[in-house]
N, C-alpha and C positions, 0 to 999 in steps of 0.2 A: 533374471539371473544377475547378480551382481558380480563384480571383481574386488578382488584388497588391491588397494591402491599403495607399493610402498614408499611412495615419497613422501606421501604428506597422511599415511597412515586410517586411510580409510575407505568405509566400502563404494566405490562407483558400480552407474548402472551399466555402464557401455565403455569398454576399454578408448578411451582418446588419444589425438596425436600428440599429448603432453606427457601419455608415457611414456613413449616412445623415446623422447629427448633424452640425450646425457644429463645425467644426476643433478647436478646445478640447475641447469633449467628448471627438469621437473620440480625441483620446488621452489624456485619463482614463479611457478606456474601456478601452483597450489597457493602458495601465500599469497597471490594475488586476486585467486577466486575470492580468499577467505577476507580479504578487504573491501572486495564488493559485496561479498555476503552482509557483511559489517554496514556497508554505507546503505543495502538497499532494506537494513532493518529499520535504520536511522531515517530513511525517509517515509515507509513505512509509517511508521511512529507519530511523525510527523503530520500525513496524510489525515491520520487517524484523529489525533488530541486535534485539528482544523475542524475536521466535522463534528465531532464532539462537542468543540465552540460555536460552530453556526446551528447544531440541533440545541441549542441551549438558547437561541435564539428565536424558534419558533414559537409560535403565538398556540402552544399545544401545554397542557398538564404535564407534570413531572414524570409521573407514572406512562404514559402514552410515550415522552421521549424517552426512559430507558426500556419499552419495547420494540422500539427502534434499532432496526438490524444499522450497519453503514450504509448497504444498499440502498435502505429504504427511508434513512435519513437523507441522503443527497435527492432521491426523488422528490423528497417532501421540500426538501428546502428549495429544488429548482421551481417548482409547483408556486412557491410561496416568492418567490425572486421575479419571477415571468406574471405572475399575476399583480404583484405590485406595479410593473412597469408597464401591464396594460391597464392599469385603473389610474396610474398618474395622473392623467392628462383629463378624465373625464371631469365637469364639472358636479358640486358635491348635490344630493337631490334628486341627480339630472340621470 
């Protein structure tokens, strides 16, 4: 069940102690959500275009990295990070 939220004019799933507040508040409250919404898209994004560069990286065919979920690009590239720094040290041949 949702609620109309009227301070910042939208639907919530669970009424909060921020409606509760006198009017000012409440939408400091709201526009404050709405700037972390904003920042955790920003990093996000961020997150996203990193792994994007390190599967671009892999020692893998074009086609193979974009069937690469994100998930399964971090596994591959941790796979690929961990086994470089255990063969570092071995001698080559050997």
């Amino acid at each position: 069940m949702t609620f109309w939220c009227t301070s910042c004019k939208c639907h919530v799933s669970s009424p909060c102690a921020s409606h509760h507040l006198p009017e000012e508040h409440r939408r400091a409250v709201c526009r404050r959500f709405r700037a972390t919404k904003g920042a955790s898209k920003a990093r996000r994004d961020h997150i996203n275009h990193e792994i994007r560069s390190l599967r671009a990286l892999l020692p893998i065919s074009q086609e193979d990295q974009d069937r690469l979920s994100y998930l399964h690009s971090m596994a591959a590239i941790c796979t690929y990070i961990r086994k470089s720094v255990l063969f570092h040290g071995l001698p080559a041949g050997g």
